[in-house]
C-alpha positions as CSV (number, residue, x, y, z in Angstrom):
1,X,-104.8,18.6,-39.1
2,X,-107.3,20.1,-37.1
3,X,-111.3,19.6,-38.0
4,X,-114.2,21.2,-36.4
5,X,-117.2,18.6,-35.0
6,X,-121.0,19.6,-35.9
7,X,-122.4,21.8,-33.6
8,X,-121.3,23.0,-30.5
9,X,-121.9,25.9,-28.2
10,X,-119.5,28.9,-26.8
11,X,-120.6,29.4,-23.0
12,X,-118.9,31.8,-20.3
13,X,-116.5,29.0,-19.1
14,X,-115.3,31.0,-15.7
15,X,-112.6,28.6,-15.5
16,X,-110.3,31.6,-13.9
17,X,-111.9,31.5,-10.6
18,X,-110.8,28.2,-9.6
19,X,-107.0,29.0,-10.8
20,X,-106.3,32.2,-8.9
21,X,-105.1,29.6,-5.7
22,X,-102.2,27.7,-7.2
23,X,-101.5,25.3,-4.6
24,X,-103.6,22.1,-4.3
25,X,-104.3,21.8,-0.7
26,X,-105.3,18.0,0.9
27,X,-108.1,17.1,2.4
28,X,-107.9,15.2,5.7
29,X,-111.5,14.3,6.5
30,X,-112.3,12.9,10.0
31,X,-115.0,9.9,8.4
32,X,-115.1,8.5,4.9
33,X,-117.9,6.9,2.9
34,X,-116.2,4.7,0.4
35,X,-119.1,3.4,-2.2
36,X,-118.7,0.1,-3.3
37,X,-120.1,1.1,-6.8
38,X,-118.0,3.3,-8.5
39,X,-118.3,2.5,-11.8
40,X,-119.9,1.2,-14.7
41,X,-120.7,-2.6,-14.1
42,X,-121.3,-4.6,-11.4
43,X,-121.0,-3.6,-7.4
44,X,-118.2,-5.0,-5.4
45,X,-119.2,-7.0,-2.4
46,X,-117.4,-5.7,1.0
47,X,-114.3,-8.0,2.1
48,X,-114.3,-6.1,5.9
49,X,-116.4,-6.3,8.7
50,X,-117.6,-3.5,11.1
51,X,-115.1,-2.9,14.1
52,X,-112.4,-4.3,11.6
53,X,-109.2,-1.8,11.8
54,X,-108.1,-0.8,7.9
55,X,-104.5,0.6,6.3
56,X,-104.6,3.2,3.6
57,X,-104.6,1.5,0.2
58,X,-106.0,-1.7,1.4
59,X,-108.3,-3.7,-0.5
60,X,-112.0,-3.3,0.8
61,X,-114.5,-3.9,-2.2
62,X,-114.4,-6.7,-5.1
63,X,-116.3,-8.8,-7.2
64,X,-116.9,-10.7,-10.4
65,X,-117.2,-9.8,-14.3
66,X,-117.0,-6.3,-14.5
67,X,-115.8,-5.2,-11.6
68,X,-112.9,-2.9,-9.9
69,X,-112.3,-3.0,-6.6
70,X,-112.1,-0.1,-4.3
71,X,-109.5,0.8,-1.5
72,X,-109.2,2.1,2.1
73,X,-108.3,6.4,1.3
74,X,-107.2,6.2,4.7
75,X,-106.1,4.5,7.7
76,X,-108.7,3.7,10.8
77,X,-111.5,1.6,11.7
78,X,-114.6,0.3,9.9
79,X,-117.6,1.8,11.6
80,X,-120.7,0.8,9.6
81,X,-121.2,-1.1,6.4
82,X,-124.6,0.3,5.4
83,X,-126.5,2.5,2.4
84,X,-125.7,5.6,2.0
85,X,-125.9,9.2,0.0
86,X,-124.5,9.0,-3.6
87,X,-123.7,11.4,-6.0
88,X,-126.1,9.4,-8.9
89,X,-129.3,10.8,-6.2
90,X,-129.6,7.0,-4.9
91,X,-128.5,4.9,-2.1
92,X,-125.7,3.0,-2.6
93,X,-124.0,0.0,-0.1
94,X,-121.1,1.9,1.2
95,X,-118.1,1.0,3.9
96,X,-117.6,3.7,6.4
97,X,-114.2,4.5,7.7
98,X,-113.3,7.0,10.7
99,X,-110.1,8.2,10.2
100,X,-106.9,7.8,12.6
101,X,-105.0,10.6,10.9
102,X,-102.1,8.1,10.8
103,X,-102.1,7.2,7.1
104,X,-100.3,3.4,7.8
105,X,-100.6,2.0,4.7
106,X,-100.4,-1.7,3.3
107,X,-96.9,-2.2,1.7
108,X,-97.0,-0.6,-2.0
109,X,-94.9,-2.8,-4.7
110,X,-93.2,-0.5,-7.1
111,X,-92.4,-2.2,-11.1
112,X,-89.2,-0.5,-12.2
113,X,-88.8,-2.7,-15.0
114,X,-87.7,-1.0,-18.2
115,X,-91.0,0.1,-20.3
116,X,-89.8,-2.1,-23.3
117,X,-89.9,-5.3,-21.2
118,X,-92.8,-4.2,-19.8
119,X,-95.1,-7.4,-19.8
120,X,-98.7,-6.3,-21.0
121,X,-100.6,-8.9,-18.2
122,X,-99.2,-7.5,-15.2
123,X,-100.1,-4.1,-16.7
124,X,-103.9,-4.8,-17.2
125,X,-103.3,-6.6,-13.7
126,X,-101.9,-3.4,-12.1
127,X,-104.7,-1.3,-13.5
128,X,-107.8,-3.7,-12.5
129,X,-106.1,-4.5,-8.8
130,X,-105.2,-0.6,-8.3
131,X,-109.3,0.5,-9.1
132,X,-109.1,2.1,-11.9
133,X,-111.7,3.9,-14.0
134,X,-112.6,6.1,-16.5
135,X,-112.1,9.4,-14.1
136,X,-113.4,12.1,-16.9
137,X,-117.2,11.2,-16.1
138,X,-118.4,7.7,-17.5
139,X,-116.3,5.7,-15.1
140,X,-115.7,2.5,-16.7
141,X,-113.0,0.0,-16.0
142,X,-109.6,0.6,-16.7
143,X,-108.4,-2.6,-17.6
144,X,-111.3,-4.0,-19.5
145,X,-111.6,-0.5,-21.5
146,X,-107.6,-1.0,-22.6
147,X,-108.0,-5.1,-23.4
148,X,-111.1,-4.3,-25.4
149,X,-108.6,-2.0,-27.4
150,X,-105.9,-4.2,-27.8
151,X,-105.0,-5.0,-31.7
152,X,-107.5,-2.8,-32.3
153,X,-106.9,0.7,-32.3
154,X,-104.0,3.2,-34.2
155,X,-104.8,6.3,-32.4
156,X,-104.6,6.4,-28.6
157,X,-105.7,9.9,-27.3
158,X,-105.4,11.3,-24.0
159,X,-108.2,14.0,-23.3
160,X,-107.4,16.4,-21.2
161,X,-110.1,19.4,-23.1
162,X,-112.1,19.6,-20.3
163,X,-114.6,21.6,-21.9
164,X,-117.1,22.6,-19.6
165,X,-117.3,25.9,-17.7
166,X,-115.7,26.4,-14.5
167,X,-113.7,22.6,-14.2
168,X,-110.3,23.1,-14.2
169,X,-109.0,19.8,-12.1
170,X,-106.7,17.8,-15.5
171,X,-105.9,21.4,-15.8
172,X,-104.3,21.8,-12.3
173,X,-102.7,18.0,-13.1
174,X,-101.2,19.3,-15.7
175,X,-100.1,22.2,-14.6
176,X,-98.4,20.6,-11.4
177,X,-97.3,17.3,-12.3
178,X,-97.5,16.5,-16.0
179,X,-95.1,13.8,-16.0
180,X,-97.1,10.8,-14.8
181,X,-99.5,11.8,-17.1
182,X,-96.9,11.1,-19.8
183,X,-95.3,8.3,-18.3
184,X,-98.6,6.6,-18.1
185,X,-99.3,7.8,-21.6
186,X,-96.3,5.5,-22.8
187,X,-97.3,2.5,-20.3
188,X,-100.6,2.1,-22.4
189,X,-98.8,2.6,-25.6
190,X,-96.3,-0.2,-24.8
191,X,-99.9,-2.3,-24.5
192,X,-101.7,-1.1,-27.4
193,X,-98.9,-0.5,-29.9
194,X,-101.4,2.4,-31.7
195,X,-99.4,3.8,-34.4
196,X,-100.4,7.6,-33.3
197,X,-100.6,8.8,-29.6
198,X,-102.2,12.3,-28.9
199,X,-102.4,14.2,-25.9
200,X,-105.3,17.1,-26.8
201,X,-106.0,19.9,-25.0
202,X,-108.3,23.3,-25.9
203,X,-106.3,26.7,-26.5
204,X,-107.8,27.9,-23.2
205,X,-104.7,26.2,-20.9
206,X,-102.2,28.5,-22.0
207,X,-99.5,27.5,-18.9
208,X,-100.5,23.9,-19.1
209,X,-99.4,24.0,-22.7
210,X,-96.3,25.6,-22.0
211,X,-95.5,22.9,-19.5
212,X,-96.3,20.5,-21.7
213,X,-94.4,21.7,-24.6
214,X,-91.6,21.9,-22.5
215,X,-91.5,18.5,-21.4
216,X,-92.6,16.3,-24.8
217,X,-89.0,16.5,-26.1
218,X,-88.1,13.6,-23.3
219,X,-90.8,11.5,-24.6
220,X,-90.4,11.0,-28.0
221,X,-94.1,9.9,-30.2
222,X,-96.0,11.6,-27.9
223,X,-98.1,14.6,-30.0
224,X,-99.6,17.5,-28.4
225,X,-102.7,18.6,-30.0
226,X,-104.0,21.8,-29.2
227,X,-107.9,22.4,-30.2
228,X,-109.8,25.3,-30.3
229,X,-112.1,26.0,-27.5
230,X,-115.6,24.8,-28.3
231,X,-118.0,22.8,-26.0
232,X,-118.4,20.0,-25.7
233,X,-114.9,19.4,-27.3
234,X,-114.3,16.7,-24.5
235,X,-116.8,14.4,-25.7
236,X,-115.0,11.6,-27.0
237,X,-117.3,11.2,-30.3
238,X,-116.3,14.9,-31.1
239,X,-112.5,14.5,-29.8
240,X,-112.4,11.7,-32.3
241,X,-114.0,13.8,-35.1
242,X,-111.8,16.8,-34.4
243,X,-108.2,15.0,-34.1
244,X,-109.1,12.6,-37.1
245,X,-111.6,13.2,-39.2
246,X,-113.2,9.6,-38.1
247,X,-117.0,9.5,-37.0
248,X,-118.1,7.1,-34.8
249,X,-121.6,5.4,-36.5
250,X,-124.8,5.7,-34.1
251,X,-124.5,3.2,-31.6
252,X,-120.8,2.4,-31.9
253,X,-117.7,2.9,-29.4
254,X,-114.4,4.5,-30.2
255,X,-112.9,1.6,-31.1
256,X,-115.4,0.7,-33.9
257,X,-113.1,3.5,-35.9
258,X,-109.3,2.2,-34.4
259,X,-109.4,5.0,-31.9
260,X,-109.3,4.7,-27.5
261,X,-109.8,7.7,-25.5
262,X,-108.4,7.8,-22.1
263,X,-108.9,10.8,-19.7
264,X,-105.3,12.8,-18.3
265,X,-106.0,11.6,-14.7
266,X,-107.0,7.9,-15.4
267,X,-103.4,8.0,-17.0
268,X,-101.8,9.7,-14.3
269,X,-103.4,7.0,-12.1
270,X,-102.5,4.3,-14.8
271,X,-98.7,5.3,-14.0
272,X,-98.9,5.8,-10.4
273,X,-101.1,1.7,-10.6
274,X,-97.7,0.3,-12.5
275,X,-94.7,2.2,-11.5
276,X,-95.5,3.0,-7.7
277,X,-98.0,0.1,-6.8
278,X,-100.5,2.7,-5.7
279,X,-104.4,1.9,-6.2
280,X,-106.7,4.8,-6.7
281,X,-107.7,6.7,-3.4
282,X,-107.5,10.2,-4.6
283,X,-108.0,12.6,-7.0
284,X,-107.7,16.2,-7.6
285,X,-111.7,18.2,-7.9
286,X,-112.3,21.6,-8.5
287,X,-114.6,23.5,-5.8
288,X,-116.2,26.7,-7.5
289,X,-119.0,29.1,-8.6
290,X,-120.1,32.0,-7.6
291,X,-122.2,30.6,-4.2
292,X,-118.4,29.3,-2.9
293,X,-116.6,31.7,-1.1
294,X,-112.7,30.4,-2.0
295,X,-113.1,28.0,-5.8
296,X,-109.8,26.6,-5.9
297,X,-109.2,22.5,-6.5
298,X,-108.1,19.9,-4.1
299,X,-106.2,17.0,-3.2
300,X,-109.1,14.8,-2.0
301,X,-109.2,11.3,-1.1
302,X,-112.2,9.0,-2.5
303,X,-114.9,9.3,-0.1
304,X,-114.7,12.5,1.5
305,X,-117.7,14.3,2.1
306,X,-118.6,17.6,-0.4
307,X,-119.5,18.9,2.7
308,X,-116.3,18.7,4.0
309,X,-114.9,20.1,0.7
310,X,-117.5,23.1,0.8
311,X,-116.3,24.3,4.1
312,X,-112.5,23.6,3.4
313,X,-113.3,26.1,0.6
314,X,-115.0,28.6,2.4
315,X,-118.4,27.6,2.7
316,X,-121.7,28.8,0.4
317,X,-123.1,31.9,-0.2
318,X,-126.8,32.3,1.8
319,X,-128.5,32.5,-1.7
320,X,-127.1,29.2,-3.1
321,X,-129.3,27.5,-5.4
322,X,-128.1,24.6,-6.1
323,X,-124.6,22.1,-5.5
324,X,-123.7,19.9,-8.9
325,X,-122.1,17.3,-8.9
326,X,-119.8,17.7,-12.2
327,X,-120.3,20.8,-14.2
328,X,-123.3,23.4,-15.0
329,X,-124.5,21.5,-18.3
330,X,-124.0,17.7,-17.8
331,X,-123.5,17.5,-13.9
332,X,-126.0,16.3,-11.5
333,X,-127.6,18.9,-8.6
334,X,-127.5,17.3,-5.3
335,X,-130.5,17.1,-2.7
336,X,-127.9,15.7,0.3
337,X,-124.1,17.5,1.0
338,X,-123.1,14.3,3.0
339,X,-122.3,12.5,-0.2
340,X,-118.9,11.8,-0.8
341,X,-116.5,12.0,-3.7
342,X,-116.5,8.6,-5.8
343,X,-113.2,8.5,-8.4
344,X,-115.7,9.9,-11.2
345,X,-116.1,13.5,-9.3
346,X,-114.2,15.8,-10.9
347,X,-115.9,19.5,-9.6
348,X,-118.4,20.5,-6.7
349,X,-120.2,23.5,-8.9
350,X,-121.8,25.9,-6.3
351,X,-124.4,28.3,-8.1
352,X,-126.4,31.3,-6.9
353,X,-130.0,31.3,-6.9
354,X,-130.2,33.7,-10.1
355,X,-127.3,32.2,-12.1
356,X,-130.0,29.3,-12.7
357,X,-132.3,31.4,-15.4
358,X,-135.0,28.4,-15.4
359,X,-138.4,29.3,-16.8
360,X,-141.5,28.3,-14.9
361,X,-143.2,27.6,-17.6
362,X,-141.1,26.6,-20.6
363,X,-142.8,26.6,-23.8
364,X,-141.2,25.2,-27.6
365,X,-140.8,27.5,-30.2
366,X,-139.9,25.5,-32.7
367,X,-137.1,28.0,-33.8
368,X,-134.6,24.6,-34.2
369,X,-131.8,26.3,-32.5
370,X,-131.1,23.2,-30.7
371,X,-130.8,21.1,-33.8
372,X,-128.2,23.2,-35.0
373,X,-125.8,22.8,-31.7
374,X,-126.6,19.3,-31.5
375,X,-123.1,17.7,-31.4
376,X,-124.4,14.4,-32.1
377,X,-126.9,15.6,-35.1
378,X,-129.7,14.6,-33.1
379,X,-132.9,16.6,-33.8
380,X,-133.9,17.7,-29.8
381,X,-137.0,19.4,-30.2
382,X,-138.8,16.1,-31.9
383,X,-137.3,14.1,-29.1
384,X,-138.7,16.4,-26.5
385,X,-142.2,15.9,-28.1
386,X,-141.8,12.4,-28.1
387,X,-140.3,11.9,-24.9
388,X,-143.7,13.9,-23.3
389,X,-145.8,11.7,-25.5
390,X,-144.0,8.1,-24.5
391,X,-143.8,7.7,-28.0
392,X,-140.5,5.0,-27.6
393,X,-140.5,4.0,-31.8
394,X,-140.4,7.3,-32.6
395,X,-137.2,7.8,-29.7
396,X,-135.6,5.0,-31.3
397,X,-136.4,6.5,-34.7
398,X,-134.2,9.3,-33.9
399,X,-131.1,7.5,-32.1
400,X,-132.4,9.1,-28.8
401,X,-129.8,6.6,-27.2
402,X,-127.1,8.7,-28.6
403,X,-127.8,11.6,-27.2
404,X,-124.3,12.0,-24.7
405,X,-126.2,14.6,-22.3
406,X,-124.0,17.6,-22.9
407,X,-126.4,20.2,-22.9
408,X,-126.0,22.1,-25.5
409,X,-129.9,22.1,-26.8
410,X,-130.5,23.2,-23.5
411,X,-128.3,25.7,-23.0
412,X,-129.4,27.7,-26.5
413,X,-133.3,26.6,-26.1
414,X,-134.9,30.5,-25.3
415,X,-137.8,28.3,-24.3
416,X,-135.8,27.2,-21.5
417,X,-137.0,24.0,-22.1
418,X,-135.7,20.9,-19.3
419,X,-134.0,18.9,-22.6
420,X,-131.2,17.0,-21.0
421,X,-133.5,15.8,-18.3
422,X,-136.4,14.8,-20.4
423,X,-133.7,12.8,-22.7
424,X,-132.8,10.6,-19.6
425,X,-136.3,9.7,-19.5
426,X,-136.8,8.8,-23.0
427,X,-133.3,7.0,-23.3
428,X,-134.9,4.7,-19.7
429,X,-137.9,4.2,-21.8
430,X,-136.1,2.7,-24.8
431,X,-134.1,0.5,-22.7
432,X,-136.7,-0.7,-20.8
433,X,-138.4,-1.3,-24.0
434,X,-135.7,-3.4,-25.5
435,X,-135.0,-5.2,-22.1
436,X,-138.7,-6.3,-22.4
């Protein structure tokens, strides 16, 4: 059965304009800027030197607690080890790799073992050694994310909704190669036995369905769910909420209600970790909006410059306004195009100066049309007061820490009031608050 989730907004998604190019061209970028924090948790501490000559695949970033590492995306030589542009608007320590164009890579191990003998260690071992992380946005690791889960969920759900407008890389995934996104779909369910495994998707991915619907008969427990199309539908609070009924308490993860959410790539890299031996050094992104002259998605490897990406797809319009990182309501706008794609970037939006519609001087009306959207039930309009005011009790009052960013407040405020980035500001104020 098939619930709705409070709130929720209907925006122009304008997903067609990255799907008219059905081929997912590569990237081969001359230099690439491999960050060595990519995820939620702790940096990993470069294990190369400058000058030092690197194979595709090879290990070049680890550390302690929780920590991934991070791999060579091509073959070549180290040429600086040193802070660089990231996507977050900071500097981050990055290794910096010219590329040979060769692609001689370290030896990959494939596990052909039957899934039923598959031994759950050397799964969580294949997923922390290959890299990987959350790859719809929050970037967490893998492995930890799947033990924390373990004897303690029934439902295991793959999202591949991707609700906001113009993003349509899981899309292209699924609409090319579905089947490691299945296969890797039944390598977590051998290690979390849930009694119910869901792959959902939104009614807007008519051929991705059909592919998918096509191919389920060979993999038996596997249920396709298809949702309505409603943002932000992707969230994994309201995912939850729509595919069981379940909500997640304020302050609580997924698992707190026997559910884990898994993105459709971080599976299809999941499969490609345990089956192939391949760590995670690339990842399909959309490249679209109006300001780009050819939106279609890519084949990209981790670390390639948007600004390589921009001009593989045709370069921007002379009235751009602004290039996000991630989608028009919960992405990030970027100041510096020599950042490079991290295994969380999923889209490069491009937008035209008057597809912004920012007020100069936004002004409250109090006509509480952001408290009805409000996925989360969150009242935006008090938080926006109190955010201006410093006012951190009253914040933490109102569960301002559970606001997931989505944009909806925003995006029906007539005010044009700057919501989202005001929350960031009060949810830094709380946690300082409760770190002093």
């Amino acid at each position: 059965m098939k619930r709705l989730f409070f709130g929720g907004i209907h925006p122009k998604y304008n997903k067609e304009m990255s799907t008219t190019v059905t081929t997912l061209h590569t990237i081969e970028p001359r230099t690439v800027v491999i960050p060595l924090l990519q995820h939620i948790g702790a940096p990993c501490q470069s294990l190369v030197q400058v000058g030092k000559k690197v194979r595709l695949g090879e290990k070049i970033g680890d550390g302690e607690g929780l920590c991934v590492p991070v791999h060579a995306s091509v073959s070549g030589t180290v040429v600086a080890i040193e802070p660089r542009p990231h996507v977050s608007g900071r500097e981050v320590m990055s290794v910096v790799i010219e590329n040979d164009g060769k692609d001689t890579a370290v030896p990959f191990t494939p596990n052909d073992t039957p899934l039923e003998n598959l031994d759950t260690d050397t799964v969580l071992h294949r997923i922390r050694e290959a890299g990987i992380v959350g790859m719809g946005g929050a970037a967490f690791p893998g492995n930890v994310k799947a033990l924390s889960a373990m004897g303690n969920v029934d439902t295991l759900i793959a999202n591949a909704c991707e609700c906001e407008p113009y993003i349509t890389a899981d899309d292209s995934l699924l609409r090319t190669t579905p089947e490691p996104v299945l296969q890797g779909m039944q390598i977590l369910t051998r290690v979390l036995h849930p009694k119910r495994v869901v792959l959902a998707v939104e009614d807007n991915k008519a051929e991705a369905i059909e592919k998918l619907r096509g191919l389920l008969p060979g993999y038996p427990g596997i249920e396709l769910a298809v949702l309505p199309t409603r943002y932000p539908q992707g969230a994994e609070k309201q995912l939850i909420q729509a595919l069981t009924g379940r909500e997640v308490e304020p302050g609580k993860l997924p698992v707190s209600v026997n559910c884990a959410v898994f993105n459709v790539s971080t599976f299809a890299a999941i499969y490609r970790a345990v089956r192939l031996g391949q760590p995670l050094t690339q990842r399909i992104v959309t490249v679209s909006g109006e300001a780009i002259a050819e939106p279609q998605n890519f084949i990209v490897r981790i670390g390639t410059p948007f600004e390589d990406l921009i001009k593989r797809a045709g370069g921007l319009h002379d009235r751009t306004e602004r290039v996000i990182s991630g989608g028009p309501m919960m992405g990030f706008a970027q100041k510096d195009l020599s950042v490079p794609v991290v295994k969380a970037t999923n889209s490069i939006l491009c937008l035209l100066r008057d597809e912004n519609g920012a007020a100069e001087n936004p002004v409250c009306l109090r006509c509480g049309k952001c408290v009805v959207v409000c996925p989360m039930r969150l009242q935006p309009l008090y938080m926006y007061r109190f955010v201006k005011a410093g006012r951190v009790d009253e914040l933490q009052r109102l569960n301002v820490l559970d606001c997931i960013e989505c944009g909806s407040c925003a995006f029906t405020c007539p005010g044009k009031l700057p919501l989202v980035e005001k929350f960031r500001e009060g949810k830094k104020l709380v946690r300082e608050a409760q770190t002093k």
